[in-house]
N, C-alpha and C positions, 0 to 999 in steps of 0.2 A: 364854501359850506359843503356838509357831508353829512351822509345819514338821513335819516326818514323820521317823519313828525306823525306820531300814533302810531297804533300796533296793529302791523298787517293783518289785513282779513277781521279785524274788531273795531277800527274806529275808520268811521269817516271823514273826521278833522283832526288837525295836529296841531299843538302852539308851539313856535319857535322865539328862543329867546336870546337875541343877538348881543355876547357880550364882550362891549369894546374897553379892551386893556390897554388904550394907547389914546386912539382918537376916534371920533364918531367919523362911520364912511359917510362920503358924499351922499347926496339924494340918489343921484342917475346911479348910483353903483347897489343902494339899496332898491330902488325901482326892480333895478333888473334883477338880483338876486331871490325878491318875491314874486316876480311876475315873468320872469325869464323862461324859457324853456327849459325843462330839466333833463338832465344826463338820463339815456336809453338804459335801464336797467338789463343787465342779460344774465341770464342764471348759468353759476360756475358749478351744480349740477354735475356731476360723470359716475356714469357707472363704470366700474373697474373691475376686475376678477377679483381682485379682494375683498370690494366690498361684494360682491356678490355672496362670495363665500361666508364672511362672515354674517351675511342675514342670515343667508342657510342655516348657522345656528341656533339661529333664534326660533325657536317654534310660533312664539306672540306676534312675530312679527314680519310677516312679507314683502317680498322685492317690490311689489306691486304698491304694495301699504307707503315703502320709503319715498318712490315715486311721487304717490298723489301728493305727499308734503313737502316736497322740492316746488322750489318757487318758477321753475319751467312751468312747471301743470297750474300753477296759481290761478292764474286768468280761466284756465278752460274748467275747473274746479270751484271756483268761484261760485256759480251760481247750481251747486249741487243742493242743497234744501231747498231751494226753491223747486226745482227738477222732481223733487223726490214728494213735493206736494203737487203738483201738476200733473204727476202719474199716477195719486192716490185719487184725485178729482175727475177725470179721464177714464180711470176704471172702474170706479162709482158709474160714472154716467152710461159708459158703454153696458153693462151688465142694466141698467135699468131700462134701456133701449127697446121697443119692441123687435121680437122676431121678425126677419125677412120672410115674407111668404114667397114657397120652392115650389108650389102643385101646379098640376096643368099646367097652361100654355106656362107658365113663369119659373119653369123646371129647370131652365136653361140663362134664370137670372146671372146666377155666380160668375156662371165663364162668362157672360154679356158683361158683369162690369170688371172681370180680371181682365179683359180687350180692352177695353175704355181706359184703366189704367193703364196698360202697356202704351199704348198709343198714346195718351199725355205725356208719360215718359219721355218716349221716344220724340215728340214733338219739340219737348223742355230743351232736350239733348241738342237738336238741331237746331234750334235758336240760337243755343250758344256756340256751338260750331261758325253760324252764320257770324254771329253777333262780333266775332272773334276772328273774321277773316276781311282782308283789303277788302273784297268785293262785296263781301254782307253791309260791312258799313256805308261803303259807296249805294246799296241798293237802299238803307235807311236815312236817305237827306229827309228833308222836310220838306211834305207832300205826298206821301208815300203813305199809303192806306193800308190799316193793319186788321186783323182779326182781334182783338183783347180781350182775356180771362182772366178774370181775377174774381174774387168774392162780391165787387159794388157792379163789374159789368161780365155779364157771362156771354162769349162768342160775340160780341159789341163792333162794330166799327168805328175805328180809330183813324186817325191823319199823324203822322209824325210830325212834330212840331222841333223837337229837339230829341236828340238821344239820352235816352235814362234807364232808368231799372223799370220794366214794366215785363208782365207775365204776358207773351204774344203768344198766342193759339197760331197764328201763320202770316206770313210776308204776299199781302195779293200782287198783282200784276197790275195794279190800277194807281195812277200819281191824279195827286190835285192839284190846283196853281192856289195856293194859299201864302199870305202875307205871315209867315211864321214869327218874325219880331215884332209886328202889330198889333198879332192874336197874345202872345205873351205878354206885351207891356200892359193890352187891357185886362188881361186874369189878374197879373199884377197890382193892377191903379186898384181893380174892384175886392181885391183882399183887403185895403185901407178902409177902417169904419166910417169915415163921411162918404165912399164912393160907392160900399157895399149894395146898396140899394140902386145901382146905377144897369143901365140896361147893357147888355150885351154892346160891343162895336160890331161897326159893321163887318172887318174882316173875319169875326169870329160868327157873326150869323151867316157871311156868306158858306164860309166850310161847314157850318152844323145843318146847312140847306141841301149842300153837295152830298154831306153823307147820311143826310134822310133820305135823297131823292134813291142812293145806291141801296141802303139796306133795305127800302121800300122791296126793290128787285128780288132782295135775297141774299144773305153774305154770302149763303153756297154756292149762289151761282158766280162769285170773281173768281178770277183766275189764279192762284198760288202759283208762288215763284218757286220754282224746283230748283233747291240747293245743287244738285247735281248738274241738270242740263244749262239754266240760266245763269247762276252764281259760279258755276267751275270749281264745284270743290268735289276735288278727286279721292279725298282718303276714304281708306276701306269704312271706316264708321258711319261716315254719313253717305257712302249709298247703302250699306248696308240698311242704315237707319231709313232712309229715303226707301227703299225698297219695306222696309217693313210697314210703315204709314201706311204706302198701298195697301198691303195687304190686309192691314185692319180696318183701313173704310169699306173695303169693298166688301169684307165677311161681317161688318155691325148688323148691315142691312137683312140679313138674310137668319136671323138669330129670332128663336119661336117668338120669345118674349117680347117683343115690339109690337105684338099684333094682340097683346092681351088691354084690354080699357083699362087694367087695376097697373100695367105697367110705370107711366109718371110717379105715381106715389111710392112703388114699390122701389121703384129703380134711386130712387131722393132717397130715402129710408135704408137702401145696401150702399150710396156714397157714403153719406155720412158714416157710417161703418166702417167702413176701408179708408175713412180719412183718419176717424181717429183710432184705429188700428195705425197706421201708418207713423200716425203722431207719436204714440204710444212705444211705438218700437225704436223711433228717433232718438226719445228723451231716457230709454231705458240701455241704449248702446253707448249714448253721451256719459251715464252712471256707472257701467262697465269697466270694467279693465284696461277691455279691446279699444277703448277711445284715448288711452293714454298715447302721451306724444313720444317718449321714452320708449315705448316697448316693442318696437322696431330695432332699436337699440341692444336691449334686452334682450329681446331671439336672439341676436343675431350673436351675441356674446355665450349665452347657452346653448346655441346648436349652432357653430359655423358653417359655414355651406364647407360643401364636399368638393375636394380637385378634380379637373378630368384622372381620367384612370392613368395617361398615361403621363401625367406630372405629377408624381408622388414627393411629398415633400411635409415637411412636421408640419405641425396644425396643433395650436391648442387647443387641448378637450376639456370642457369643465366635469371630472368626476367628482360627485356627490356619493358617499359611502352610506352606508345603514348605521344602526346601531352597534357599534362595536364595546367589548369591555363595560357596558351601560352607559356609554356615553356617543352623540351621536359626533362623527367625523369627517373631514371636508380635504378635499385637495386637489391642487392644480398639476397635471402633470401633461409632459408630449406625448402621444405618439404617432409612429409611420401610418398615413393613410395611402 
C-alpha cells in the first residue's frame, strides 16, 4: 500500500478502500497493513540555485513563503493558528496587567527580577549539563533529595524516586534511605478507583516524614552539589555557569527592593510580566522566518562563507540583478574570491 488517506493539514481521518482484483489478503496480512507501522515519511524538499532564482522572479512569492509549504516545515508549522491566537490572548492580557510599581525603595525592582531571571537560566542550563553527564546521573539514584520548581511546588523538597523530566532548582548533598519501588507501586495501586481513597504506605509516609522533618530546617540551609567541584564537570560552560550562580546569590541579597513591605506583591506582579513577555517572544520567533528549519540552508546558499585569503579558489556567488529592460533579471555566475 502507498499514499496517504485525507488531505494533509485538513482532514484528521482518511478511508481506505482495499481493492482486491485477484484474491482477498489473509487476515494477519490485512491486520498488519492497518495497524502496522508506517513508512517514516522524509521530505524530498532541496533548495537549489535554480530554484532559488527562479522565486527571485517572482515578486508574490518568497523563498521563505515556498519553505513554510514544503512538507519538512509541516510539523513545526502545524500548529501556526493556534500560535497566532495564543499571542493575540497573551497581548490582550499583558496590556491589561497592572503597572509595576518603580518609586522608592522599589526603584531597583527591574534589575532584582532581570537577576532572578539570569539565575533560573543559568540554573536550567546546569541541570542539563548535569543531567546529561556519567556523574550527574550517578548523583540522581533514588534517594537523592532535590530542590523542585515548578508551577504546583515552588523551591519544594523532593527525594528522587526515578529519573524523569522534572524542573530542579538544585541537586542537594543530602540522600534518603527510601524504598523507591515500594513508594511507586503504592502511587500506582492508589491511582486505581477502588484504591484511591486508600491511605498513603508506609515507605511513602516514611520519606514524606524525612523530608518534612528537613524542610522544617530550611531547604537553604542543605547543601548543593557543586557541578564543578563534586560532579567533575570541567567544561568552560558550566564553571562559567557555576561561577555565575554565585554571583547572583550573593548580589540578590543586597538589592534596595527586598527591604520594601510592598515588595512580595510587587515582585509576583513584575514575574508574571517577564513570564509572559517571555512566552510571548517564544511563540512569536516560532511564527517567524527565523524558526524555519530550511533557512540555514538557505544563507548558506545566498551568501557562502568566504575562503581563507590565502586559498583562493571559484566560489559560487548568487548574483541577483535590478530591473533591467523593464524586466527584472536573475543569474548564477563564478567568480575568483
Amino acid at each position: 500500500m502507498a499514499g496517504r488517506a485525507g488531505r494533509r493539514g485538513l482532514d484528521t481521518t482518511g478511508m481506505v478502500i482495499v481493492l482486491c482484483k485477484t484474491r482477498v489478503p489473509e487476515m494477519a496480512d490485512l491486520h498488519r497493513m492497518m495497524l502496522g507501522k508506517p513508512t517514516q515519511l522524509q521530505s524530498q524538499f532541496r533548495l537549489t540555485y535554480t530554484m532559488i532564482l527562479n522565486l527571485l522572479r517572482v515578486e508574490a512569492l518568497r523563498v521563505e513563503d515556498m519553505m513554510k509549504r514544503s512538507f519538512s516545515e509541516f510539523h513545526s508549522r502545524k500548529d501556526s493558528q493556534a500560535h497566532e491566537h495564543t499571542v493575540a490572548r497573551l497581548s490582550r492580557r499583558l496590556a491589561a496587567m497592572e503597572e509595576v510599581e518603580t518609586s522608592g525603595q522599589l526603584s531597583d525592582l527591574p534589575e532584582y527580577g532581570r537577576a532572578v531571571q539570569e539565575l533560573q537560566e543559568t540554573r536550567r542550563m546546569l541541570q542539563r549539563r548535569v543531567a546529561e553527564s556519567a556523574s550527574g546521573l550517578k548523583a540522581l539514584a533514588p534517594g537523592r533529595v532535590v530542590i523542585v520548581n515548578n508551577p504546583a511546588h515552588r523551591n519544594a523538597l523532593g527525594v528522587i524516586l526515578q529519573l524523569g523530566p522534572c524542573e530542579l532548582a538544585a541537586i542537594t548533598g543530602k540522600t534518603l534511605r527510601v524504598n523507591a519501588e515500594r513508594i511507586l507501586e503504592d502511587v500506582k495501586k492508589r491511582q486505581m478507583p477502588r484504591f484511591r481513597s486508600d491511605p498513603p504506605g508506609p515507605s511513602a509516609v516514611q520519606a514524606a516524614q524525612e523530608l518534612l522533618r528537613l524542610a522544617e530546617g530550611g531547604a537553604g540551609g542543605l547543601p548543593r552539589l557543586d557541578p564543578v567541584g563534586a560532579l567533575q564537570l570541567k567544561e568552560l560552560a558550566v564553571a562559567e555557569g557555576a561561577m555565575r550562580v554565585r554571583r547572583l546569590e550573593e548580589a540578590l541579597p543586597g538589592f534596595q527592593c527586598v527591604q520594601s513591605p510592598r515588595f512580595p506583591q510587587q515582585y509576583l506582579r513584575l514575574a508574571e510580566r517577564l513570564r509572559l513577555r517571555a512566552e510571548l517572544e517564544h511563540l512569536r520567533f516560532l511564527l517567524s522566518d527565523q524558526s524555519l528549519l530550511l533557512l540555514p540552508e538557505y544563507q548558506q546558499r545566498v551568501e557562502p562563507p568566504r575562503p581563507p585569503a590565502a586559498q583562493s579558489r571559484l566560489f559560487p556567488l548568487l548574483m541577483v540583478s535590478t530591473y533591467q529592460a523593464g524586466r527584472k533579471t536573475c543569474s548564477v555566475s563564478r567568480c575568483r574570491v
